[in-house]
N, C-alpha and C positions, 0 to 999 in steps of 0.2 A: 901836129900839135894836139896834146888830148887835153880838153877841158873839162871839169867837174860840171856837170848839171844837178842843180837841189833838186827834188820832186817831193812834193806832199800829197799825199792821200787820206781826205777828211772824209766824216759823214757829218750830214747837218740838217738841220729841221727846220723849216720856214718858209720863205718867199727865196728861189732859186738865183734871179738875177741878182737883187740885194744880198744874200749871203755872200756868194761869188767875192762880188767887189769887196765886202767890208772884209772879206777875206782877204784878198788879194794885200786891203792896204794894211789890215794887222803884221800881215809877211813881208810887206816891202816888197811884193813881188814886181819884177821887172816886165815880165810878161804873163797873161792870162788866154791859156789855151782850152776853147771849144769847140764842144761837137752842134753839128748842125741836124736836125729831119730833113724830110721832103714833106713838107707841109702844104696847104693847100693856101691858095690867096684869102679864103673863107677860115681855115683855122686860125691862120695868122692875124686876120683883122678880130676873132670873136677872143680866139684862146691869148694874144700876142706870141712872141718869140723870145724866149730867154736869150740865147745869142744875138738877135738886134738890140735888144735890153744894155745888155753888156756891151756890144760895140758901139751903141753912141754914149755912154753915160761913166764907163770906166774910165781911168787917170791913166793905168798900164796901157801897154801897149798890147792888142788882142790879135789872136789868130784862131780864125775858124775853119773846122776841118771838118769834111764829109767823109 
């Protein structure tokens, strides 16, 4: 069975997690797909993580990929 997948390719300016999402809900998108680092425990607590950001606070359904 071959199904259609949409794909958007934006650029956008501001705070990464928050774009994301208000993105996602402008699109109606179904699912929101990120990439992960390898961060340290110490950059994650000073700098945060966009993808943690996005997985607790998005509506979609999210998948993170290394």
């Amino acid at each position: 069975v071959k199904e259609e997948v949409e794909i958007h390719t934006l650029l956008e300016y501001g705070p990464p997690a928050e774009n994301v999402m208000a993105l996602a809900e402008r699109l109606d998108a179904s699912v929101i797909i990120v990439g992960t680092s390898e961060k340290t425990v110490l950059d994650r607590v000073i700098l945060g993580s966009v993808s943690d950001n996005i997985v607790r606070s998005a509506r979609s359904t999210v998948i993170v990929v290394r």
